[in-house]
N, C-alpha and C positions, 0 to 999 in steps of 0.2 A: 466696306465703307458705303454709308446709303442719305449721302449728302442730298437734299434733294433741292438745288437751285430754282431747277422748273423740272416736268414729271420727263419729258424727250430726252433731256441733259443728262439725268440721271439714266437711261434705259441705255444712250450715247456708251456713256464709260462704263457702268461697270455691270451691264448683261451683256453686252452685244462682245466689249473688249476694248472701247476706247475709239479716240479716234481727233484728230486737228486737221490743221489748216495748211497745206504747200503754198510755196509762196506764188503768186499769182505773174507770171511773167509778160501778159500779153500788152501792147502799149494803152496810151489813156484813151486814144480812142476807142478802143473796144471793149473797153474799161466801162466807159460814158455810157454805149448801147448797151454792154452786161446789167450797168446797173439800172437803166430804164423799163429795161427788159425784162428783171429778174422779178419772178413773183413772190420771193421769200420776204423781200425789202418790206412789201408791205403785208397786213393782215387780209388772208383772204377774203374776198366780198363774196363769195359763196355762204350757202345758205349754213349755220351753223357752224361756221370758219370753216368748213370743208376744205380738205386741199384741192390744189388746181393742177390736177392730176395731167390735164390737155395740155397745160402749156409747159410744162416743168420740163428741164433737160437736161442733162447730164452736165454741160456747162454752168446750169445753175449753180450747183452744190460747191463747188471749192469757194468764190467769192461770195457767196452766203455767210458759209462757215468763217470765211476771215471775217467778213466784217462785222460777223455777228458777236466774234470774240471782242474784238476791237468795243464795238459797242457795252458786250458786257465788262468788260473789265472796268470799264469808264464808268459805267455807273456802280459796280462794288467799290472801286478808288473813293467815289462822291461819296460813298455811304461812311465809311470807314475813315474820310479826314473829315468828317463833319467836327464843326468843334464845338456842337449843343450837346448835352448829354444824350444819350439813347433811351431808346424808347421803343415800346414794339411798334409803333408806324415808322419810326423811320432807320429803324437798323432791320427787323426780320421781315415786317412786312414788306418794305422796300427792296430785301432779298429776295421774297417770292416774287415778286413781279418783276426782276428783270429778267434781263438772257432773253426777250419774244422771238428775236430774230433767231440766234441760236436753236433757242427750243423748235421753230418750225420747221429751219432747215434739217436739225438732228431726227427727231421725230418723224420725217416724211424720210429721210436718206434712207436711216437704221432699220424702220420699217420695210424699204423695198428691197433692203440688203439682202433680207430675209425671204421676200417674199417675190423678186421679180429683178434680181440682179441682172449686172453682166461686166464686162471685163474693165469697163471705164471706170466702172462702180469702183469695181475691187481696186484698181488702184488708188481711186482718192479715197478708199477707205484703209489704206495701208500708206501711205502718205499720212494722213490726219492720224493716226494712232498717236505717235508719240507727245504733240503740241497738243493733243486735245487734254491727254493727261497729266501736260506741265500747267495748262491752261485750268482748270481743276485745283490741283497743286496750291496753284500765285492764289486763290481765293481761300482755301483750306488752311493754308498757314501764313497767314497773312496778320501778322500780330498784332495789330492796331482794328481791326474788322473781329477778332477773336475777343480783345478786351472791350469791345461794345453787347458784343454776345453772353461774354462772361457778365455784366455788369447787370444786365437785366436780367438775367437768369439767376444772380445773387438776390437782388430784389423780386422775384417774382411773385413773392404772396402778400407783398405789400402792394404792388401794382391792382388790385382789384378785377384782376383780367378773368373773362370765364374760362370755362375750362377746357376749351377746343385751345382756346389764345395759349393759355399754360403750358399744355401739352407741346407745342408749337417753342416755345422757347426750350424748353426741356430739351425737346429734339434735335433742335438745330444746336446746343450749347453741346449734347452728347455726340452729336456727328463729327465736329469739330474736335474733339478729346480723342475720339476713335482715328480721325484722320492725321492726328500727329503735331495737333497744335501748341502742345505743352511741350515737345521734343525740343532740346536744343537745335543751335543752328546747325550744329556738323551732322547733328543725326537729322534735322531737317534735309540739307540735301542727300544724303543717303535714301530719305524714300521717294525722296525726286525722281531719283535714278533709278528704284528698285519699279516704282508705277509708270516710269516710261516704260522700260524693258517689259515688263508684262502687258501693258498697250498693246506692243510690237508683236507680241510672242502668240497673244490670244486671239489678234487678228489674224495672224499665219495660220492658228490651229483650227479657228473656224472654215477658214480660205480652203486649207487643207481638205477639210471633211469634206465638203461640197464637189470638189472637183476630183476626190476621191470615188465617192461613190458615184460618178457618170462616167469616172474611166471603166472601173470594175462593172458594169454593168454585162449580165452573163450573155454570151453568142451563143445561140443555140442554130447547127446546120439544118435540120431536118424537123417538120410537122411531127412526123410518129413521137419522136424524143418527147414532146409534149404531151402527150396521153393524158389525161387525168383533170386538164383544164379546161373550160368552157369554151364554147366556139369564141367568142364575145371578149378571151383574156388572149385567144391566142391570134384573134384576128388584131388587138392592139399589141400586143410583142412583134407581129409584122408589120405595124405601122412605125411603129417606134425603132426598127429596122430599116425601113426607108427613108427615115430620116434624118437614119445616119451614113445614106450611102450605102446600104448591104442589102440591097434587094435580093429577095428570098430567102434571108434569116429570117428568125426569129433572137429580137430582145427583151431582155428581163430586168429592170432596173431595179435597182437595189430601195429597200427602206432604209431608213436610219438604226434601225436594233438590229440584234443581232440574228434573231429570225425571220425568217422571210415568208410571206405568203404563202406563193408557191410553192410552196414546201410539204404547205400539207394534203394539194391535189398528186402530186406528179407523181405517177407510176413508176416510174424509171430513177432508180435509185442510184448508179451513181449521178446524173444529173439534180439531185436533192444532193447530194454530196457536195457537187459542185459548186452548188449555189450557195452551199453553210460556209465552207471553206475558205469561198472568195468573201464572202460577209466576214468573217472573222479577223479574215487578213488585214481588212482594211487599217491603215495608217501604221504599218508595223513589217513591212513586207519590202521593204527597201523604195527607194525611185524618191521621183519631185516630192510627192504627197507625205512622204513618212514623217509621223509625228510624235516618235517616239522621244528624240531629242526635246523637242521643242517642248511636249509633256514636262517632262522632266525637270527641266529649266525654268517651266512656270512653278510647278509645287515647290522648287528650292525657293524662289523669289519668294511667294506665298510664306513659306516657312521665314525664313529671315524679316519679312518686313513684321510678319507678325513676332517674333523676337525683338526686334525695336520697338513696337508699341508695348514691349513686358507681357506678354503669351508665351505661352507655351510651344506652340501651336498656330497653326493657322486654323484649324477647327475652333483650338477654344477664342480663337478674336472673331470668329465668324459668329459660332455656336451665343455667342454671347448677347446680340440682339435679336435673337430669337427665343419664340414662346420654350422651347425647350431647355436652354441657355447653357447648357454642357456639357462636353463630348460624353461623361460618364451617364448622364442622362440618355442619350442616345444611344449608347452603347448598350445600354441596360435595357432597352426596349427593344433595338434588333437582336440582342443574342437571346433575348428570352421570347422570340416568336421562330429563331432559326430553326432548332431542333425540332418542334412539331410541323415546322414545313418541311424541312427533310426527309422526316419519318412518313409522311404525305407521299414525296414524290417519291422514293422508293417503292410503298406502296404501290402507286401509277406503272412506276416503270414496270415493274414486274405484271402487271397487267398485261402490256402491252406485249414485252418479251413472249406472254402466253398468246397473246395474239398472232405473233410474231410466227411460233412454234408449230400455234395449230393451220397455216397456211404454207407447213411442209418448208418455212423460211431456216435456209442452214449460214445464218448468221446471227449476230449478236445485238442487241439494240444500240445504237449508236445517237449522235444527237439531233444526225439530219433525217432519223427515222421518227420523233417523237411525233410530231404533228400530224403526220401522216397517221402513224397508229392510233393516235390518239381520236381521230376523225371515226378510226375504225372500230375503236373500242364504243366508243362514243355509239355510231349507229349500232350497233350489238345490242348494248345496253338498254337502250332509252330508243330504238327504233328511227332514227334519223342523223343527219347528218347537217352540220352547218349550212351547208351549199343547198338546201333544201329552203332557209330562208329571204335567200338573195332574191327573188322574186318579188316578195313582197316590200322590199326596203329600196324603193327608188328616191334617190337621193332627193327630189323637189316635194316628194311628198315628206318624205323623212323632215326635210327643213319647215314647210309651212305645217301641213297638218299634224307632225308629231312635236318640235322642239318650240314651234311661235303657239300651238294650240294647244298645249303644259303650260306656256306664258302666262296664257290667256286665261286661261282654268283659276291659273293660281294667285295672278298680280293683276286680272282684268285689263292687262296692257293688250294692246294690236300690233299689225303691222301692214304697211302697203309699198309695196317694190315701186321704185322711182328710178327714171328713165331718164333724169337730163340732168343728173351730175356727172361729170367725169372720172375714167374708171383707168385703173393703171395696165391692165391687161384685158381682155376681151371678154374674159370668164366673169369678170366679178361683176356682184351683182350687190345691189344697193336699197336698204330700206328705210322709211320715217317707221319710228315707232312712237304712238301717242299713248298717253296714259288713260285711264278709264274715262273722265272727262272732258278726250278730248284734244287737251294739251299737250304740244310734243315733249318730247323728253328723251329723243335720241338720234342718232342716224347711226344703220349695223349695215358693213361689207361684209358679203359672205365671201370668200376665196375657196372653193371647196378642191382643185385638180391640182392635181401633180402636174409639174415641169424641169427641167434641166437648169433653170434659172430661180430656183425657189429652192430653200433648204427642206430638211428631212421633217417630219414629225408634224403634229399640229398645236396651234397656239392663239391667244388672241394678243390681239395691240391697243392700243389707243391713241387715234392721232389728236385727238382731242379730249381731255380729261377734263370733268365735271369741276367747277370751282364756281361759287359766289360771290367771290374777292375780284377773279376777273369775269362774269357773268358768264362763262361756256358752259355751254352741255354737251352731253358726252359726243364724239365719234367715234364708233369702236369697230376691231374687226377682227375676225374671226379666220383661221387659215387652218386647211386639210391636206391631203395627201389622196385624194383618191384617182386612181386613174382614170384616169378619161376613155371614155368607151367610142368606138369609131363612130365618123358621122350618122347621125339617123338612128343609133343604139341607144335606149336607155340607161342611164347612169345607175346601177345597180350595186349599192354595198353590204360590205360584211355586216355582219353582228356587231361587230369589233369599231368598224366605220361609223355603224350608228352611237355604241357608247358616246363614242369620242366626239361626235357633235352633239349631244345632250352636253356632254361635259365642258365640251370648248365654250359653251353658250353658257354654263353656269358661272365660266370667267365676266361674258358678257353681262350678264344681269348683275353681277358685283360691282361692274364698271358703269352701267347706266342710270342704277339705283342710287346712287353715291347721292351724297346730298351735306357736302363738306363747304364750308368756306372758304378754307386754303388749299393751294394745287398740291402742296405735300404729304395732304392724307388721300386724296381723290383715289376712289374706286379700289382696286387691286393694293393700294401701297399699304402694304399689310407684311407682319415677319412671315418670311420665304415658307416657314412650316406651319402658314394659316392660309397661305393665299387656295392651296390646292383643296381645301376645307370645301366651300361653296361651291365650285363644279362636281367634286365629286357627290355632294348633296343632288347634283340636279341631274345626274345620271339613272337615278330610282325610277322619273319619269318617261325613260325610254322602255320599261318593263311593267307599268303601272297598267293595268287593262284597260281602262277608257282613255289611257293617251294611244296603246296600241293600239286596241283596235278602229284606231284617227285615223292610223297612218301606213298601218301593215295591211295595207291591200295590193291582189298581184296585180304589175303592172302591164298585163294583158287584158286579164278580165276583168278587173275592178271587185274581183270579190275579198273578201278581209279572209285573213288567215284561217284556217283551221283551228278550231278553240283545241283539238288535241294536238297539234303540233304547236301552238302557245305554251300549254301544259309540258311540254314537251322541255322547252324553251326554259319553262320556271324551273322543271326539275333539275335540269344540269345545273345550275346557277355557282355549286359547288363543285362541280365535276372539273378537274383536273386543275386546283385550286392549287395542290403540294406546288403542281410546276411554277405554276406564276405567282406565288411569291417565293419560290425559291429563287427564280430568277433575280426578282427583283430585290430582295434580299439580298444579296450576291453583288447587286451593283453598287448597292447602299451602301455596303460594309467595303464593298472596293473604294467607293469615294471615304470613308471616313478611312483608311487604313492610309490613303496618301496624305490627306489631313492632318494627321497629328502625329508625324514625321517632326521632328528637328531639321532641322538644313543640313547637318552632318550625317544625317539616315534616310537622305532623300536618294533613292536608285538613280542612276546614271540611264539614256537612254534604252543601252545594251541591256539593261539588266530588270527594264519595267514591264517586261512580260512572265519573267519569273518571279520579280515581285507578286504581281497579281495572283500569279497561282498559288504563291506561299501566303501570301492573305484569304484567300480565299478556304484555302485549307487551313490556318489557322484557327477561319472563323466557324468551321465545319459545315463550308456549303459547295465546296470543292465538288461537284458532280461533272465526270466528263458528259452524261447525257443532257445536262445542263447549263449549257453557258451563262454568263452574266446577261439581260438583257441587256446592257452596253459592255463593252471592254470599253478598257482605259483608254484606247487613243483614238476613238471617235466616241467618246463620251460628252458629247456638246454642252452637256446642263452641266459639268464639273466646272469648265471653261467660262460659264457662261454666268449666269446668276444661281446656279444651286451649287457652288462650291462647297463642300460641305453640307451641303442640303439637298439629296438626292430622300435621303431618310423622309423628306416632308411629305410624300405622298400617303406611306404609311402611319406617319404622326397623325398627319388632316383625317387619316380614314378612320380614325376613333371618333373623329367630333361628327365627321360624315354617318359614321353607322348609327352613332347615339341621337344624331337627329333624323334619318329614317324612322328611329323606332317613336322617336315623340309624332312625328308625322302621321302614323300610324294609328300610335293613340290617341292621333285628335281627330283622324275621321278623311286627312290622306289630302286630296286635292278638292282645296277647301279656301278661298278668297278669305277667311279671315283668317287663316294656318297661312296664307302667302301673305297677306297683308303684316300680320304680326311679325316675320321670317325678314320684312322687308324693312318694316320701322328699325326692329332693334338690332339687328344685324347687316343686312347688305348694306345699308345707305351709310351705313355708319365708316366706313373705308377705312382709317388708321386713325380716326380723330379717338379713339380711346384702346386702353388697353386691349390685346386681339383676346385674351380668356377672360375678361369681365364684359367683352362684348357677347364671347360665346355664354355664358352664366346669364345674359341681362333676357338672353332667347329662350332657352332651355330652363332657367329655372335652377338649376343644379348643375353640380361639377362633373367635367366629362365622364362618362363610364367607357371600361375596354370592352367589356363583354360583346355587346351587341359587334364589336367587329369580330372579335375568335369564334361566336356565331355564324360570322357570315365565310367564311376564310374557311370555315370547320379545323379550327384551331383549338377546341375545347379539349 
């Protein structure tokens, strides 16, 4: 369901998992100060509605969130008993603008969920699950608000509306069909009940994964055990040691996939072992955190409700508002890239086994040996080794001179770091971004370090999404994972580090360039297998040569990389390709295997680790040297908004690769190739179809090739 009240509301339920309102206990006079006090009540006076990060408290959010339902509701009641006929000003568009309060409180909560939690959080985010999702519910099928929606969406092509307005009735008339508005009343409250219980279920699961991976975090006794890592990784595993009370450990904290870093320096293989083993365990291994029941229990819900709406499947109710539209569509594109990626990583592996062999190694390749070998093979090959680029990729140059000077190359946009807004953590850091002439056009939070309070992965937000109807412009933020190197060290990341800030920012430039009327199309709000489209497009500029050599200078000597260790750099580009899309292949076909289950053929907790291995071999990507880059029960994007949509990264990499290659042939990084990139595509957010927006850019219908190109998938 992708109802979209206001863009927070929406992110509220159903990515993050839901969430309501506990009842407020405390008397009316702290009631009185709450509410004088509270900065949700009104719109922030900061520059660009910025939130007010300084004064916000952990007290604020429960009586926000009440009053802010209370408030919404009152105004969907007024819309819905009007007794004028309806109209799109005062049925949809009077939809879009409410909920403010809601949307602020939701939007600033959900956001720090993610990105700066802590245990007050998590309980009023486990409290508010269930009533936020009845709260949702009361406006979804609310019969009298549905036949106002119905009525103007009957008449829509008489109404004279343009075509942003149309699309807008369309949408909101299909959300409402999708969520259950046509249901009788007894199968109405049945998905009452089925969308609390998954509130409840997918907070826990998130809750889980987080406090999961800070338990498991690996103790290592001894310096030597670490061999193989930089001074600078190992003097922060003794910081992160210290601060948890184990002085003269060494710790290693977990990523959210399933392989780990560290894995590919460390000399000492059973501690590579180590560290695979407890990474795999996660959520399945018995104790508080296991989330194997609770898995399970959501895809049965999942399966049933999507049986009440007449699916199949909870694939084919998901699969359906998206570009791809179903499950056999999907199906049909991962099983026919599977086998040439496995015939790939075999290849690999056996490589690597010769590697293995010829350093007198009298064991077998196993999984927590890949990356290691692969490091190895790798320098054989091509003369170099990963860790040989870390020098030159300091993450402040990485951000201004590589990802804002691509911006700048291509969209003429700037950027200048501001000092006197409020910041929710000590790291983040804040910019205006103006446009060629001048004019602002954004405010961007960079979050780039890892914390114990901050989930896995990286992602961007929006606390402020672009709309004409309510005159905002964008605020957007951008979140990493990289670790923080001890005081006084330069911030030095991978290869991999840097993709993923080209790419987190191609989220951003979709969100700043937006240039929509209504908050329901605004930036990102795009079908789930289009949004990963435009980042993955702006990751080409992290390998582009006059973006590199901006920004890949060492951060000793200021000299720019070696133009043969660049060449170095281009040549691998396909090098160990089999593995990572086998992996990821692997996790794709694991999310669609839970997908399009019945409720009657949905595994039991006990029995969702054998599941997965019999899908996985089903699908023929079963490799013990290959894990899923997620297993099922810290799989956050199944839980979260890629249900069913894990495949989208793959789907987007065809419209990604086919617009490199127009890139290419128009001459690459080029202000009127960004300009053109920017009118007919990014700004355009969901106000029109996502493949007649990709067609209005390119000119023609997606090609695959240029990705089996890239993939070495030919």
């Amino acid at each position: 369901m992708k109802f979209k009240l206001n863009t927070g509301f929406l992110l509220c339920i159903f990515i993050i998992g839901g969430c309501t309102v506990p009842t407020n206990k405390s008397s009316n006079q702290i009631n009185q100060k709450i509410d004088s006090q509270n900065p949700f009540y009104t719109e922030s006076t900061l520059y660009m509605k910025y939130p007010q990060f300084d004064i916000i408290k952990n007290e604020h959010y429960a009586p926000a969130f009440e009053k802010g339902m209370t408030n919404h509701m009152a105004e969907i009641d007024a819309i819905a008993e009007r007794a004028d006929s309806p109209t799109l000003e005062n049925t949809i568009i009077a939809m879009e603008k409410s909920g403010a309060l809601l949307d602020r409180v939701a939007t600033v909560f959900f956001a720090l969920i993610s990105a700066n939690t802590n245990d007050e959080m998590e309980k009023i985010r486990s409290e508010m699950a269930p009533k936020l999702s009845a709260h949702s519910d009361q406006i979804l099928l609310n019969g009298k608000l549905f036949h106002r929606v119905k009525t103007i969406y009957e008449q829509r092509d008489q109404l004279g509306l343009d075509a942003e307005s149309k699309r807008l009735v369309e949408k909101y008339y299909t959300d409402f069909i999708r969520s259950g508005a046509n249901l009788s009343n007894e199968e109405k409250e049945s998905l009452k009940k089925i969308n609390g219980e998954m509130a409840v279920l997918q907070t826990t699961f998130s809750q889980n994964v987080l406090k999961e991976v800070n338990a498991l975090a690996v103790v290592v006794d001894f310096k030597n055990e670490l061999d193989g890592l930089s001074d600078a990784a190992i003097e922060a595993a003794a910081n992160e040691a210290k601060s948890r009370e184990l002085d003269g450990k060494y710790v290693l904290t977990l990523r959210n996939t399933s392989g780990q870093p560290p894995i590919a320096s460390l000399t000492n293989r059973a501690l590579r072992e180590r560290i695979h083993k407890t990474s795999l365990s996660r959520g399945s291994r018995g104790g508080d955190y296991d989330n194997r029941d609770v898995l399970a229990n959501i895809i049965k819900l999942r399966a049933e409700r999507a049986q009440l709406m007449g699916y199949d499947n909870h694939a084919a109710y998901s699969l359906e508002n998206q570009t791809a539209q179903t499950p056999k569509a999907v199906n049909e594109r991962l099983s026919s890239l599977a086998p040439k990626a496995v015939s790939n990583a075999n290849k690999e592996a056996t490589d690597l086994q010769k590697m293995i062999d010829a350093e007198d190694g009298s064991f077998k390749l196993a999984s927590w040996d890949w990356d290691f070998y692969t490091e190895k093979v790798r320098a054989d090959r091509y003369n170099f080794d990963t860790s040989q680029l870390k020098p030159y990729f300091e993450m402040d140059n990485v951000l201004q001179n590589g990802v804002f000077y691509a911006a700048t190359q291509l969209f003429g946009i700037t950027f200048k770091e501001r000092f006197d807004l409020p910041v929710y953590q000590e790291d983040v850091r804040v910019f205006e971004v103006f446009n060629e002439d001048g004019s602002a056009l954004a405010l961007f939070l960079f979050d780039g370090y890892a914390r114990s309070s901050k989930r896995g992965g990286a992602w961007m937000n929006a606390y402020v999404s672009q709309s004409k109807l309510k005159g905002n412009k964008p605020v957007i933020a951008n979140h990493l994972n990289v670790v923080k190197p001890p005081k006084g060290e330069p911030t030095l990341m991978s290869f991999d580090e840097v993709i993923t800030t080209f790419h987190e920012f191609g989220h951003t430039l979709h969100g700043m360039f937006s240039d929509v009327n209504y908050p329901y199309f605004a930036g990102t709000s795009v079908p789930r297998d289009f949004v990963e489209y435009p980042s993955q497009v702006n990751e080409m500029w992290a390998i582009w040569p006059e973006v590199l050599k901006n920004y890949a200078v060492h951060h000793e000597t200021g000299k720019p990389m070696p133009k043969e260790l660049l060449d170095k750099v281009l040549a691998t580009q396909k090098f160990n390709q089999g593995f990572t899309t086998t992996e990821y292949l692997a996790a794709s076909l694991l999310d669609q295997a839970l997908h399009q289950l019945s409720p009657d053929q949905v595994p039991t907790g006990e029995e969702i680790i054998a599941f997965e291995a019999d899908a996985l071999k089903t699908a023929g990507v079963a490799m013990d040297v290959i894990p899923p880059r997620y297993r099922s029960t810290y799989f956050s994007h199944i839980i979260g908004g890629y249900s069913a949509g894990y495949y989208s990264y793959i789907w987007s990499e065809v419209l990604d690769a086919d617009t490199v290659e127009w890139f290419k042939e128009n001459g690459g990084l080029k202000r009127e190739n960004g300009d053109h990139f920017r009118k007919t595509l990014l700004s355009r957010g969901g106000s029109k179809d996502a493949l007649k927006i990709f067609k209005d850019f390119r000119g023609a219908e997606p090609n695959i090739q240029p990705l089996l190109d890239r993939r070495g998938l030919n």
